[in-house]
mmCIF file of the N, C-alpha and C atoms, coordinates in Angstrom:
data_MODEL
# 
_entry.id   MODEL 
# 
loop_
_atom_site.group_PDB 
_atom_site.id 
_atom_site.type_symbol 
_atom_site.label_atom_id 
_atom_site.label_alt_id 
_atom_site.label_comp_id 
_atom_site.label_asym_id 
_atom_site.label_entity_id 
_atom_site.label_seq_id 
_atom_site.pdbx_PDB_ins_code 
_atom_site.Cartn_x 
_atom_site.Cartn_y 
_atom_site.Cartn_z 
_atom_site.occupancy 
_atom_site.B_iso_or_equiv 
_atom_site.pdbx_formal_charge 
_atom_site.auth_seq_id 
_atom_site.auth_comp_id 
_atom_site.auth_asym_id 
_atom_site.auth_atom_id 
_atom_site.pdbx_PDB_model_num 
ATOM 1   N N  . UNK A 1 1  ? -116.900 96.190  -40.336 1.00 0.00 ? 1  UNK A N  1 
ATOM 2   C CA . UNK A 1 1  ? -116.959 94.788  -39.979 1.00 0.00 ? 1  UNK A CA 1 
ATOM 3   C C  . UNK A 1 1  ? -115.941 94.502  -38.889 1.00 0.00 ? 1  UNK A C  1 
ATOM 4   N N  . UNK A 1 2  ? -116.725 93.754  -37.739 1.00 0.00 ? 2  UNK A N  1 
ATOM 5   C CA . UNK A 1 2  ? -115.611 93.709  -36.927 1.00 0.00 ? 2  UNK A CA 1 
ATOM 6   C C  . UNK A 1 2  ? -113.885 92.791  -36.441 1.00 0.00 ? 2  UNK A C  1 
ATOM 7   N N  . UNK A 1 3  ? -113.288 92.725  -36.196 1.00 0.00 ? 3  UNK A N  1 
ATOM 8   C CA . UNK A 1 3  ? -112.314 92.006  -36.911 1.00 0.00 ? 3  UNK A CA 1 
ATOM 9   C C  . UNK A 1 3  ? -111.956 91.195  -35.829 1.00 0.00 ? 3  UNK A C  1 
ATOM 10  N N  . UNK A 1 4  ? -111.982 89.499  -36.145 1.00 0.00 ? 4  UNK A N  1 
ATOM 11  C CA . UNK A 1 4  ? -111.461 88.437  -35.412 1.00 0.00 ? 4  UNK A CA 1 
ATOM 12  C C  . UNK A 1 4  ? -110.121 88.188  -34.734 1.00 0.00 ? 4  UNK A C  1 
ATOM 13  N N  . UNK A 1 5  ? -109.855 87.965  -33.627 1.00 0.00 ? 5  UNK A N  1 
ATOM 14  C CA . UNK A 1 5  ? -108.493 88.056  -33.076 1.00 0.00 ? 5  UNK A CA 1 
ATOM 15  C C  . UNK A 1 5  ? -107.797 86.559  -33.212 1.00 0.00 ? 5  UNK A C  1 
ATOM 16  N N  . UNK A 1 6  ? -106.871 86.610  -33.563 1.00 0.00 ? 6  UNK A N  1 
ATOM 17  C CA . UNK A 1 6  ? -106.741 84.707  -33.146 1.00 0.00 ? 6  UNK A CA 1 
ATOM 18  C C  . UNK A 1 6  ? -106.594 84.946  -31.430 1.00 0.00 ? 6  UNK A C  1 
ATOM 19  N N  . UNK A 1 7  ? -106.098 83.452  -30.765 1.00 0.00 ? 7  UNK A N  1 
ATOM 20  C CA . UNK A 1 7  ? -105.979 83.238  -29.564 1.00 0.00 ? 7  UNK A CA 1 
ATOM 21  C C  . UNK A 1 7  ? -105.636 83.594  -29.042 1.00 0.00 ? 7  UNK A C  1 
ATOM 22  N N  . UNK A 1 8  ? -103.968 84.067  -29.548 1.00 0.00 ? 8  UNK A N  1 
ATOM 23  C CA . UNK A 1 8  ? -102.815 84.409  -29.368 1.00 0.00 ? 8  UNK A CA 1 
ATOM 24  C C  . UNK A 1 8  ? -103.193 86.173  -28.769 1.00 0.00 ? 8  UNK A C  1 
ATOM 25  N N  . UNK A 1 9  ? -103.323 86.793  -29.532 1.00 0.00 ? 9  UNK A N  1 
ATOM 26  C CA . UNK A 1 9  ? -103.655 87.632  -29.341 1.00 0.00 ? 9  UNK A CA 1 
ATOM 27  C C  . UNK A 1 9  ? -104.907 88.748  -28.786 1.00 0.00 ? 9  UNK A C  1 
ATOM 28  N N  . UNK A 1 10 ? -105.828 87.440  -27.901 1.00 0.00 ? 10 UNK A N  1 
ATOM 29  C CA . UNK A 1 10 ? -106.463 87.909  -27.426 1.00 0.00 ? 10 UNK A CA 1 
ATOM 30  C C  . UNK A 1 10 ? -106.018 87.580  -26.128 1.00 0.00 ? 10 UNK A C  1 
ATOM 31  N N  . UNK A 1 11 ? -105.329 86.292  -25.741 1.00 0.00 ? 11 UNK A N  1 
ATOM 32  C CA . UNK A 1 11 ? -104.550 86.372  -24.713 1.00 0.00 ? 11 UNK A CA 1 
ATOM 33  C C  . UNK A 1 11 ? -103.526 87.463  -24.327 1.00 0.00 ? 11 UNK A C  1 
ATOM 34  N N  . UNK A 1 12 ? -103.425 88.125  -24.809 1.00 0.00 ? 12 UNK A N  1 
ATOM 35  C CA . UNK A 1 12 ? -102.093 88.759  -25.203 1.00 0.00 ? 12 UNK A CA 1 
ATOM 36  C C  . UNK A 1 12 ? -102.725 90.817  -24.284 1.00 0.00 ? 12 UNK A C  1 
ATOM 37  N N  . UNK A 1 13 ? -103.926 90.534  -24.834 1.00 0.00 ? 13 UNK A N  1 
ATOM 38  C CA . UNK A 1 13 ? -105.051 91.660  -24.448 1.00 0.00 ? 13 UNK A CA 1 
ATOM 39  C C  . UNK A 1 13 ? -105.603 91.104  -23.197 1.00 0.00 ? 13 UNK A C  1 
ATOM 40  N N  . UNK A 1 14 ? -105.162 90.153  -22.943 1.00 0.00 ? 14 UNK A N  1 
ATOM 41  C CA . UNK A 1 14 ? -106.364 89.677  -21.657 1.00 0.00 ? 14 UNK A CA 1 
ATOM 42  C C  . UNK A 1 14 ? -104.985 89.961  -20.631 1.00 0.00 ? 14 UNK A C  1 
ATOM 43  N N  . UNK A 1 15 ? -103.794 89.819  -20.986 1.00 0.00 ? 15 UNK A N  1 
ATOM 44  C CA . UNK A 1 15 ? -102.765 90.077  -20.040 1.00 0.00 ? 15 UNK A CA 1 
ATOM 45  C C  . UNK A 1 15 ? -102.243 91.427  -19.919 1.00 0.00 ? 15 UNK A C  1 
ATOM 46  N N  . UNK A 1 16 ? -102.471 91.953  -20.979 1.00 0.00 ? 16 UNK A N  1 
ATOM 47  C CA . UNK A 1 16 ? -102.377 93.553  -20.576 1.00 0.00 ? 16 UNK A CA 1 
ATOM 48  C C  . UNK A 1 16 ? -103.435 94.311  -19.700 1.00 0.00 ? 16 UNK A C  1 
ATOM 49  N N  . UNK A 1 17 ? -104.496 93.597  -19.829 1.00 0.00 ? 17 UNK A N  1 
ATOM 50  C CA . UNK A 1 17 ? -105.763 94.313  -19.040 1.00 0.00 ? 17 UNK A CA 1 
ATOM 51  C C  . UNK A 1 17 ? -105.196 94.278  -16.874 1.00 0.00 ? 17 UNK A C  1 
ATOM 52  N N  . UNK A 1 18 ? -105.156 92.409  -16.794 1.00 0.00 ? 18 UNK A N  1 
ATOM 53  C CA . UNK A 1 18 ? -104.960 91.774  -15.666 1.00 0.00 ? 18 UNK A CA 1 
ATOM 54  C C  . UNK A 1 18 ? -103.604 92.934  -14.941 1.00 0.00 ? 18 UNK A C  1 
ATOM 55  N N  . UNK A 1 19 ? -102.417 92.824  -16.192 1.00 0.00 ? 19 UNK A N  1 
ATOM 56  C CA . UNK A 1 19 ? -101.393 93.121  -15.979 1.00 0.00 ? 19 UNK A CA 1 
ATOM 57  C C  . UNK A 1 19 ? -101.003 94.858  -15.715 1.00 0.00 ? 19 UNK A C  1 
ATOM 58  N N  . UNK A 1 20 ? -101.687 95.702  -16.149 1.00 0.00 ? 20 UNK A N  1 
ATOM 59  C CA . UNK A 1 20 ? -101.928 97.183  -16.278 1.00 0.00 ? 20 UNK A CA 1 
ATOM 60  C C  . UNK A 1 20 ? -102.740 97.597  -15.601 1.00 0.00 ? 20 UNK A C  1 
ATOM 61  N N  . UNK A 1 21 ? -104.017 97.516  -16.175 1.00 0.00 ? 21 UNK A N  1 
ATOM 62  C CA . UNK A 1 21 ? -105.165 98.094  -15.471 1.00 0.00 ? 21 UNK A CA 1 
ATOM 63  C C  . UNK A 1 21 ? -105.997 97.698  -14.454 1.00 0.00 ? 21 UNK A C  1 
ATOM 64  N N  . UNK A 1 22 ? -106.003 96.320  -14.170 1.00 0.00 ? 22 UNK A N  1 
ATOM 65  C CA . UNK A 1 22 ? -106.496 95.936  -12.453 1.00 0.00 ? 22 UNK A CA 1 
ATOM 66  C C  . UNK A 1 22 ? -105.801 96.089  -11.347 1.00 0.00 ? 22 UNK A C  1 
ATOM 67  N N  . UNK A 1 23 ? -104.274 96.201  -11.390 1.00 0.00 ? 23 UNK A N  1 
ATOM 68  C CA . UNK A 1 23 ? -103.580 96.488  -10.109 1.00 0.00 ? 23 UNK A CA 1 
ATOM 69  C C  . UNK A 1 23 ? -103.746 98.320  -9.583  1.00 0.00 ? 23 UNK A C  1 
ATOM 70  N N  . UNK A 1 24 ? -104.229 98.970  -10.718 1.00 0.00 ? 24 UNK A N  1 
ATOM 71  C CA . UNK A 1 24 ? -104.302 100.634 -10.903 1.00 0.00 ? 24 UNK A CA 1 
ATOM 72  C C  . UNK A 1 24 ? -106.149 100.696 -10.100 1.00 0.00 ? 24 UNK A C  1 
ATOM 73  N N  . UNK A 1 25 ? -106.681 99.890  -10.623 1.00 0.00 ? 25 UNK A N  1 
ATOM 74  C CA . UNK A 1 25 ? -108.427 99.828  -10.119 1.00 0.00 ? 25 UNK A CA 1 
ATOM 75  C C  . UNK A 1 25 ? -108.010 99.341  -8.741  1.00 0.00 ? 25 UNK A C  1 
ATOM 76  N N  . UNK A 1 26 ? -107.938 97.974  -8.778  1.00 0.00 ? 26 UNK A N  1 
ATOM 77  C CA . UNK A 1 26 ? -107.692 97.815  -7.148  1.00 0.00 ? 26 UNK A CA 1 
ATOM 78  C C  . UNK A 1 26 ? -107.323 98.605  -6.324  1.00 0.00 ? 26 UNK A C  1 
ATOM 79  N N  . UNK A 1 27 ? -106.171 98.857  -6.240  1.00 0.00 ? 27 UNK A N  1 
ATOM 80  C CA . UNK A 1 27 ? -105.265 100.506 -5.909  1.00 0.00 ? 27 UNK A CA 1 
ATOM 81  C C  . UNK A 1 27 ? -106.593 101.509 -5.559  1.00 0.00 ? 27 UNK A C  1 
ATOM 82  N N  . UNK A 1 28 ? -107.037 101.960 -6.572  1.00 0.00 ? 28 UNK A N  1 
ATOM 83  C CA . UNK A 1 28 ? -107.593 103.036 -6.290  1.00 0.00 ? 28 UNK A CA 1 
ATOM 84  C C  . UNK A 1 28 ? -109.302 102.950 -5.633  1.00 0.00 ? 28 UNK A C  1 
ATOM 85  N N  . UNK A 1 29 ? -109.839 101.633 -5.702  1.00 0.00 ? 29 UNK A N  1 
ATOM 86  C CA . UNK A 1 29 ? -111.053 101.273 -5.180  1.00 0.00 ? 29 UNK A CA 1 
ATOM 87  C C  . UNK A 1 29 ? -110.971 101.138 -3.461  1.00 0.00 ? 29 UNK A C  1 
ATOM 88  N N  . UNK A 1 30 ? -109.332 100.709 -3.443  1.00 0.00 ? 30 UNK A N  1 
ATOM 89  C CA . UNK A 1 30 ? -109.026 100.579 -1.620  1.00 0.00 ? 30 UNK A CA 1 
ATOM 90  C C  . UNK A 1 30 ? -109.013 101.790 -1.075  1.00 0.00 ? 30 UNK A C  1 
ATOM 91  N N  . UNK A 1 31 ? -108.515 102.836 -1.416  1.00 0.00 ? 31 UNK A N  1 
ATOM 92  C CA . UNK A 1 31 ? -108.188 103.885 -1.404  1.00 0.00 ? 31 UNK A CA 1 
ATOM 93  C C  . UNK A 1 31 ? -109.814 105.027 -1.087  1.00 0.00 ? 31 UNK A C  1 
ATOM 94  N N  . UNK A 1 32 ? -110.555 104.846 -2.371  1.00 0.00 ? 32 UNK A N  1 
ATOM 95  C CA . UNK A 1 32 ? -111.982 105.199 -2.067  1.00 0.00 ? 32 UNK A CA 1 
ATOM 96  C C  . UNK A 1 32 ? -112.579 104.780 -1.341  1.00 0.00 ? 32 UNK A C  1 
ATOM 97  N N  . UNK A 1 33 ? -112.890 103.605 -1.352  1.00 0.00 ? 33 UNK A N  1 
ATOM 98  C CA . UNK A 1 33 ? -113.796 102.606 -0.664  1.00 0.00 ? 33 UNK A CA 1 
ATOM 99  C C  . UNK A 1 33 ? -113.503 102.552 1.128   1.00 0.00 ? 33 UNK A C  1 
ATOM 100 N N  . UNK A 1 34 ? -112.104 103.548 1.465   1.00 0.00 ? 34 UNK A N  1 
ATOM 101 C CA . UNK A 1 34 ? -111.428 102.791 2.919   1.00 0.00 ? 34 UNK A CA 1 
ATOM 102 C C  . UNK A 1 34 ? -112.137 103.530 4.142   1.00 0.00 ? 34 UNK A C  1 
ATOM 103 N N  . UNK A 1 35 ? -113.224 104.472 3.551   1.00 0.00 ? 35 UNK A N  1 
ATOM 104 C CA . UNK A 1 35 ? -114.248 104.433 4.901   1.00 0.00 ? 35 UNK A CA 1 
ATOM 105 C C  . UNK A 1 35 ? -115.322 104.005 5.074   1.00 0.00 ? 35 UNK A C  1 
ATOM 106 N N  . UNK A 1 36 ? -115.648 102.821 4.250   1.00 0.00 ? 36 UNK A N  1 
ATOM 107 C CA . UNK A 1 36 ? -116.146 101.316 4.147   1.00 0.00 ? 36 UNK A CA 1 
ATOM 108 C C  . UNK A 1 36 ? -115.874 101.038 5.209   1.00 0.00 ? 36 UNK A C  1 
ATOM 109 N N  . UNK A 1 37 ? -117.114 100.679 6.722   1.00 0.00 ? 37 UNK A N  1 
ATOM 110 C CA . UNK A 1 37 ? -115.914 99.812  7.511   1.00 0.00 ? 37 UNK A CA 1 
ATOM 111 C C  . UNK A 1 37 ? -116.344 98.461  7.620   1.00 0.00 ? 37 UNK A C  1 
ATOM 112 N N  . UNK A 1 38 ? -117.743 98.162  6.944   1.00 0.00 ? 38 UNK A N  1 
ATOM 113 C CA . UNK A 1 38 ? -118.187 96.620  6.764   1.00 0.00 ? 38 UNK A CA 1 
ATOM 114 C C  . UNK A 1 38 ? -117.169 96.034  5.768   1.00 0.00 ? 38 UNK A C  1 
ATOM 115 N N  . UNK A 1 39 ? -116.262 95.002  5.984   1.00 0.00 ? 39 UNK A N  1 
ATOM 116 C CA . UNK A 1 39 ? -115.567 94.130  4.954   1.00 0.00 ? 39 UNK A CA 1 
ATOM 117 C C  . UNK A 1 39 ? -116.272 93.857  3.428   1.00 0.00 ? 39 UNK A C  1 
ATOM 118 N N  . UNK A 1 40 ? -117.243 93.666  3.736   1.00 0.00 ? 40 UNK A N  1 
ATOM 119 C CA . UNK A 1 40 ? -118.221 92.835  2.845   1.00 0.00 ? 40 UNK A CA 1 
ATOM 120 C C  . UNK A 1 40 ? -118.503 93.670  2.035   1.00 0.00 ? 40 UNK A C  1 
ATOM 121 N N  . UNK A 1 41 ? -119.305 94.871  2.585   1.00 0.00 ? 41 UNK A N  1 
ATOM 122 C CA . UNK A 1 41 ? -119.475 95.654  1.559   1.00 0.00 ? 41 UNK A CA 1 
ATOM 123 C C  . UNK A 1 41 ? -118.641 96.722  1.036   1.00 0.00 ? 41 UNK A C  1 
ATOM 124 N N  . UNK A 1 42 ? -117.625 96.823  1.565   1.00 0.00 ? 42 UNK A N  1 
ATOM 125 C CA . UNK A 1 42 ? -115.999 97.490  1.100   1.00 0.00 ? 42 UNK A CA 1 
ATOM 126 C C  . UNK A 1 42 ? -115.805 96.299  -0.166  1.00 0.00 ? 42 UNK A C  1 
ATOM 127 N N  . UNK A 1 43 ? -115.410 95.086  -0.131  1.00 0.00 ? 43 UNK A N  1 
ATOM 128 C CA . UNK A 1 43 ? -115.055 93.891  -1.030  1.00 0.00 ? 43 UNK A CA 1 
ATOM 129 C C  . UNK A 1 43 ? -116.060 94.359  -2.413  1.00 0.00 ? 43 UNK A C  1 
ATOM 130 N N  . UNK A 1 44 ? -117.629 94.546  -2.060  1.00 0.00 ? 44 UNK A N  1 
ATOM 131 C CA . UNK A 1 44 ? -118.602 94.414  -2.787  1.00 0.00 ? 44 UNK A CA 1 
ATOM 132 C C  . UNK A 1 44 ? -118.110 95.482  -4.097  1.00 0.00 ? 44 UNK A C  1 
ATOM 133 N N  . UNK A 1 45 ? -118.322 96.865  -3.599  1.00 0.00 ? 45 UNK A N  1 
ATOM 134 C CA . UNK A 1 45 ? -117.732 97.646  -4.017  1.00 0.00 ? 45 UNK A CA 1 
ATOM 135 C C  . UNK A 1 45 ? -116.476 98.102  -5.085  1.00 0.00 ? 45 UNK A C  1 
ATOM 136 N N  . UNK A 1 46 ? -115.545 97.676  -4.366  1.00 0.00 ? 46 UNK A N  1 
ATOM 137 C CA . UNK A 1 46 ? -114.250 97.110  -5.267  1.00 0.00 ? 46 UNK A CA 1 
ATOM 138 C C  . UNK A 1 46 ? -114.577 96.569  -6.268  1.00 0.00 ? 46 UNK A C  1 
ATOM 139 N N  . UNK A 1 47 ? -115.390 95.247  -5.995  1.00 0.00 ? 47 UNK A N  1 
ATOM 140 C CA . UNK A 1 47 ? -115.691 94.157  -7.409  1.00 0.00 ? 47 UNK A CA 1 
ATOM 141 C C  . UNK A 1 47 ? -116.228 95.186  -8.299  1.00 0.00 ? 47 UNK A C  1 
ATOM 142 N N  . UNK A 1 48 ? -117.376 95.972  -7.430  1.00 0.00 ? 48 UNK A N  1 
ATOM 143 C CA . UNK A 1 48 ? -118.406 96.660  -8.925  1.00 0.00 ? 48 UNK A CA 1 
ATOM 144 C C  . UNK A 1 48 ? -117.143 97.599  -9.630  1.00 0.00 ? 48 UNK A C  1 
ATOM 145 N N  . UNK A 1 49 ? -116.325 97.997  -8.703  1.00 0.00 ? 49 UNK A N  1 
ATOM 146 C CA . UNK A 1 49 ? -115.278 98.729  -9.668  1.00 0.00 ? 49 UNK A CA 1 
ATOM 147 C C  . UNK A 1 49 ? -114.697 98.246  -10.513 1.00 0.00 ? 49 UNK A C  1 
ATOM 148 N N  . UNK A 1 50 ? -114.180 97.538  -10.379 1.00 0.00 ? 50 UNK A N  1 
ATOM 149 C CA . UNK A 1 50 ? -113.294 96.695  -10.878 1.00 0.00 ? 50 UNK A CA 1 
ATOM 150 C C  . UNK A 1 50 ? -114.438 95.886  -12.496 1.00 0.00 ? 50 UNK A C  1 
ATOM 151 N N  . UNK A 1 51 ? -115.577 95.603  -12.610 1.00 0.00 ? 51 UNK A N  1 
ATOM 152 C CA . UNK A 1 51 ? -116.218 95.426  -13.067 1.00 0.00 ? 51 UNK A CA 1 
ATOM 153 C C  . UNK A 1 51 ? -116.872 96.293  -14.506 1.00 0.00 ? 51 UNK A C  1 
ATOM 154 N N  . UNK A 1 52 ? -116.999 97.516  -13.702 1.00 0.00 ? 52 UNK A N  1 
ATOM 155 C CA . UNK A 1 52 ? -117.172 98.824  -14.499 1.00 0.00 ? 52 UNK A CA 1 
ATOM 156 C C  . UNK A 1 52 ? -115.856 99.281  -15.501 1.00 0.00 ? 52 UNK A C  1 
ATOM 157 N N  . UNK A 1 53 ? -114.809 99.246  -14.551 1.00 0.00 ? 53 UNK A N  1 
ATOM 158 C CA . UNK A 1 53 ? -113.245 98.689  -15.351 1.00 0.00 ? 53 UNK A CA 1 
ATOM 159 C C  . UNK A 1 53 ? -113.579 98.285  -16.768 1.00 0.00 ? 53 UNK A C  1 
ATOM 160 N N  . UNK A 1 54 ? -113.426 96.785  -16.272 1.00 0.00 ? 54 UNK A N  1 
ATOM 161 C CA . UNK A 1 54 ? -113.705 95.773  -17.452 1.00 0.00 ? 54 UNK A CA 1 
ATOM 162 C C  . UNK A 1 54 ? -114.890 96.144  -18.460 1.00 0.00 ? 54 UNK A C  1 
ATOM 163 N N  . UNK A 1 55 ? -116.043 96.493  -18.090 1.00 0.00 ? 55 UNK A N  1 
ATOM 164 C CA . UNK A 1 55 ? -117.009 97.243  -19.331 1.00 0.00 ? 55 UNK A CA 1 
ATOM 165 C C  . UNK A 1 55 ? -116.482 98.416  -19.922 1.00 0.00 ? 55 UNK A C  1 
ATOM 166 N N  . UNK A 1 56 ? -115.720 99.352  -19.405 1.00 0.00 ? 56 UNK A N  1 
ATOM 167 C CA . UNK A 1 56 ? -115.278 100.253 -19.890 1.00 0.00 ? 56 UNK A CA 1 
ATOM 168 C C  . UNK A 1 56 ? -114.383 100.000 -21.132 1.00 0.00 ? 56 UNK A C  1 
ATOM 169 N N  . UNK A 1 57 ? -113.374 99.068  -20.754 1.00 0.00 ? 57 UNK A N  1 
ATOM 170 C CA . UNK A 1 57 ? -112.426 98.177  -21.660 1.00 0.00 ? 57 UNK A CA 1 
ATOM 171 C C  . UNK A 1 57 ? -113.025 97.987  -22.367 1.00 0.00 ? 57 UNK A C  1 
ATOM 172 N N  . UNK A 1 58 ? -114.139 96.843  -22.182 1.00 0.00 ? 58 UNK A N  1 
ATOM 173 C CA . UNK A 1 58 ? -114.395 96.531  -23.707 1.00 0.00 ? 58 UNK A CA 1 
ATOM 174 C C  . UNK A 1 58 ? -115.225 97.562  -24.803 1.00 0.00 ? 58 UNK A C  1 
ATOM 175 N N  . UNK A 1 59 ? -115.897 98.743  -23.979 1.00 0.00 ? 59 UNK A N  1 
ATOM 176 C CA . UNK A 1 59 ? -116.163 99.953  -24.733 1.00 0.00 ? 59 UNK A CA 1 
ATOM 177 C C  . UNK A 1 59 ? -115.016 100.065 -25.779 1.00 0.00 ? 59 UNK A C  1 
ATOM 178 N N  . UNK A 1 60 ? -114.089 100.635 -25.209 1.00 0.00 ? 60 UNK A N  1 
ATOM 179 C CA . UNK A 1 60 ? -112.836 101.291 -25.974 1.00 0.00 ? 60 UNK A CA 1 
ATOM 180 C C  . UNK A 1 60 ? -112.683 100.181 -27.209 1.00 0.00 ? 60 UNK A C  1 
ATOM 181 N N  . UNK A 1 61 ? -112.112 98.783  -26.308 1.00 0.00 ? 61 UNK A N  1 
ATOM 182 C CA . UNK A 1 61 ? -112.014 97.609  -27.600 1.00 0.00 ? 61 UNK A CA 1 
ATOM 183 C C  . UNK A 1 61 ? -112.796 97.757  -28.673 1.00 0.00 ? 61 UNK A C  1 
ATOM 184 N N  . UNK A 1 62 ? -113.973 98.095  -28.583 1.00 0.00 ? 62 UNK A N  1 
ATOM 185 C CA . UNK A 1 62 ? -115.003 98.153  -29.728 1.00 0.00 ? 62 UNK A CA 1 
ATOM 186 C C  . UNK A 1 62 ? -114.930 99.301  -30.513 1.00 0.00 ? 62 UNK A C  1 
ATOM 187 N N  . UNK A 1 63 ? -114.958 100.376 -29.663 1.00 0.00 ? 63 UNK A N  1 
ATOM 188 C CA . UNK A 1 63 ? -114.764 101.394 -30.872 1.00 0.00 ? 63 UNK A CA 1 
ATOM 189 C C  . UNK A 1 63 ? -113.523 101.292 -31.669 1.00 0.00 ? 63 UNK A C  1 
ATOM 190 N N  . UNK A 1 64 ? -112.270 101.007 -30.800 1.00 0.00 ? 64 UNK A N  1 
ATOM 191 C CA . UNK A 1 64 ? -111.183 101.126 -31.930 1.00 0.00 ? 64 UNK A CA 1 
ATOM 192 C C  . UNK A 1 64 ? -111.398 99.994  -32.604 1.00 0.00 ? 64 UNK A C  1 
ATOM 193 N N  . UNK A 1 65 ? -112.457 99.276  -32.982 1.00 0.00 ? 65 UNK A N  1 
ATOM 194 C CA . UNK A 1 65 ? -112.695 98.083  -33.918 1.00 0.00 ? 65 UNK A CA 1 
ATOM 195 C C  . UNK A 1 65 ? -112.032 96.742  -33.532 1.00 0.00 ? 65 UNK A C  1 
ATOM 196 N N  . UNK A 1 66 ? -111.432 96.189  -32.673 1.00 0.00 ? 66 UNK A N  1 
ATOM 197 C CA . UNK A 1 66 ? -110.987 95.339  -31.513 1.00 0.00 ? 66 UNK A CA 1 
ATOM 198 C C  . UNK A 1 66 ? -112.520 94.383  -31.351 1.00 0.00 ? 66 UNK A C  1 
ATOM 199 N N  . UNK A 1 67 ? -113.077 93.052  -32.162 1.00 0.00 ? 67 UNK A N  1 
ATOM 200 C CA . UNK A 1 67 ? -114.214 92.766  -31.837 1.00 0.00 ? 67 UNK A CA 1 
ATOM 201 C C  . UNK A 1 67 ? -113.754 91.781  -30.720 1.00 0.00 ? 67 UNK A C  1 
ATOM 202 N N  . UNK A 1 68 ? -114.879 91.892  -29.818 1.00 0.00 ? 68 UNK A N  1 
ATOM 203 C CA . UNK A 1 68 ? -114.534 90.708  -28.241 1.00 0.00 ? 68 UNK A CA 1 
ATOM 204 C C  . UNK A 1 68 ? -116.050 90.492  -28.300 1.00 0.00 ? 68 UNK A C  1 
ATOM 205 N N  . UNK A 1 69 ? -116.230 89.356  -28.009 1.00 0.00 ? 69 UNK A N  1 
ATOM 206 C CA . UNK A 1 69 ? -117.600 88.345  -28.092 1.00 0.00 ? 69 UNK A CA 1 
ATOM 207 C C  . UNK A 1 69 ? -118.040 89.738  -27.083 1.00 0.00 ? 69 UNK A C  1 
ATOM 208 N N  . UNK A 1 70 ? -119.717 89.481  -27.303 1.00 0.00 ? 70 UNK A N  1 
ATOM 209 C CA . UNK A 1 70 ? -120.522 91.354  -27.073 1.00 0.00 ? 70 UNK A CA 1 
ATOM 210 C C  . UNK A 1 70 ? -120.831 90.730  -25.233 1.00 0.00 ? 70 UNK A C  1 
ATOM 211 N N  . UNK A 1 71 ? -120.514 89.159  -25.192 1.00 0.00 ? 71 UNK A N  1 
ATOM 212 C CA . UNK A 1 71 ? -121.021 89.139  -23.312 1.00 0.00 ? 71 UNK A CA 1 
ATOM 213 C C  . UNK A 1 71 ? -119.762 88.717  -22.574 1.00 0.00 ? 71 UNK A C  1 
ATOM 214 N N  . UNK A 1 72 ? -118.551 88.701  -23.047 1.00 0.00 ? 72 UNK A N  1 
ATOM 215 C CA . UNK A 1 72 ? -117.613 88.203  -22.607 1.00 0.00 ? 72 UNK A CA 1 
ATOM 216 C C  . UNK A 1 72 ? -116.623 88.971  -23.144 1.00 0.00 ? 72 UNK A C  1 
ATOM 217 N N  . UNK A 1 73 ? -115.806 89.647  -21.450 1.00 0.00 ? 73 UNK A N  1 
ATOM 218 C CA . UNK A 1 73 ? -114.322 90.121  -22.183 1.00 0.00 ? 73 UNK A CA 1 
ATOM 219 C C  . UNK A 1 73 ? -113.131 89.504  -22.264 1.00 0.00 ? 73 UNK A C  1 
ATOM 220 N N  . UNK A 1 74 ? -112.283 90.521  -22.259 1.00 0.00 ? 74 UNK A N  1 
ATOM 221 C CA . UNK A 1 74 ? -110.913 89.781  -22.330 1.00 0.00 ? 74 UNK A CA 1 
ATOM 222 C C  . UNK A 1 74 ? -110.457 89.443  -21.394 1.00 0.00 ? 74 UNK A C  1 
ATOM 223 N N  . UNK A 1 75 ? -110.661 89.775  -20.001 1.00 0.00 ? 75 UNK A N  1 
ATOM 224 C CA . UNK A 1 75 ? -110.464 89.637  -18.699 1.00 0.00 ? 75 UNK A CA 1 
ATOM 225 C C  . UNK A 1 75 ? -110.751 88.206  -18.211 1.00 0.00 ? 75 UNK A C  1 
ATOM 226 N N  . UNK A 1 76 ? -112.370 87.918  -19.322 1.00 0.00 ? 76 UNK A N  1 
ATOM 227 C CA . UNK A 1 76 ? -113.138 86.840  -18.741 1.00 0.00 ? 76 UNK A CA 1 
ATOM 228 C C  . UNK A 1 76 ? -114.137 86.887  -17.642 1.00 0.00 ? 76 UNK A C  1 
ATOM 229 N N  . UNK A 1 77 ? -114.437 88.412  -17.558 1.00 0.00 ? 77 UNK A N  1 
ATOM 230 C CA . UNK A 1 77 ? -115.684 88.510  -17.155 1.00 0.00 ? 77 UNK A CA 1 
ATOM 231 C C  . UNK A 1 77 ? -116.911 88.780  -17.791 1.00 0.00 ? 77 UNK A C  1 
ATOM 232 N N  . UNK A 1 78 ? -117.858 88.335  -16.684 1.00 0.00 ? 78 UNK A N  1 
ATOM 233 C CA . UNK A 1 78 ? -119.120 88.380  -17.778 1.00 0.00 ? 78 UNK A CA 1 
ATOM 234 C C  . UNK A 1 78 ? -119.921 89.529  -18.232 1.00 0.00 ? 78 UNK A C  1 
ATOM 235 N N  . UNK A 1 79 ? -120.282 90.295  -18.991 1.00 0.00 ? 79 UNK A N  1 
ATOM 236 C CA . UNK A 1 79 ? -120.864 91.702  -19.033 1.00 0.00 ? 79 UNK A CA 1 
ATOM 237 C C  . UNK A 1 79 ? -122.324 91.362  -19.454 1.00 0.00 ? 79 UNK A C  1 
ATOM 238 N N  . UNK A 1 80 ? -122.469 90.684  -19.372 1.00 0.00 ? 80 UNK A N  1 
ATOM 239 C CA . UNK A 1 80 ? -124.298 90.627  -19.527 1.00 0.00 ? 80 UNK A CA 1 
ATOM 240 C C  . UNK A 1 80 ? -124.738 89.512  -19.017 1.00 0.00 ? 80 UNK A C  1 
# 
């Protein structure tokens, strides 16, 4: 059964995500992405990374039993 977070502590997960793991994605999507030479679709890119990120996250959240609403993460993006 999956287990309810209060507020507190899903904020708490939503700032470790922002705070840890998007400055490491960004980082490394510029890095891949930098013989991109359209802006737009260099930007595009990034996002889907950065995106895939966040689904990945909430993979993990779930298996270690961590329940996060199944279309919305902790980040506050939308996965479905």
């Amino acid at each position: 059964m999956p287990t309810p977070f209060s507020s507190s502590a899903l904020a708490y997960l939503q700032a470790s995500f922002l705070a840890i793991v998007l400055p490491k994605v960004l980082s490394h999507g510029r890095v891949c992405f930098r013989g991109i030479k359209c802006p737009h679709r260099r930007e595009d890119a990034i996002q889907d990374m950065i995106g895939l990120a966040c689904y990945a996250d909430h993979q993990i959240m779930q298996k270690e039993g961590i329940y996060l609403s199944p279309t919305r993460h902790r980040c506050g993006c939308r996965l479905a």
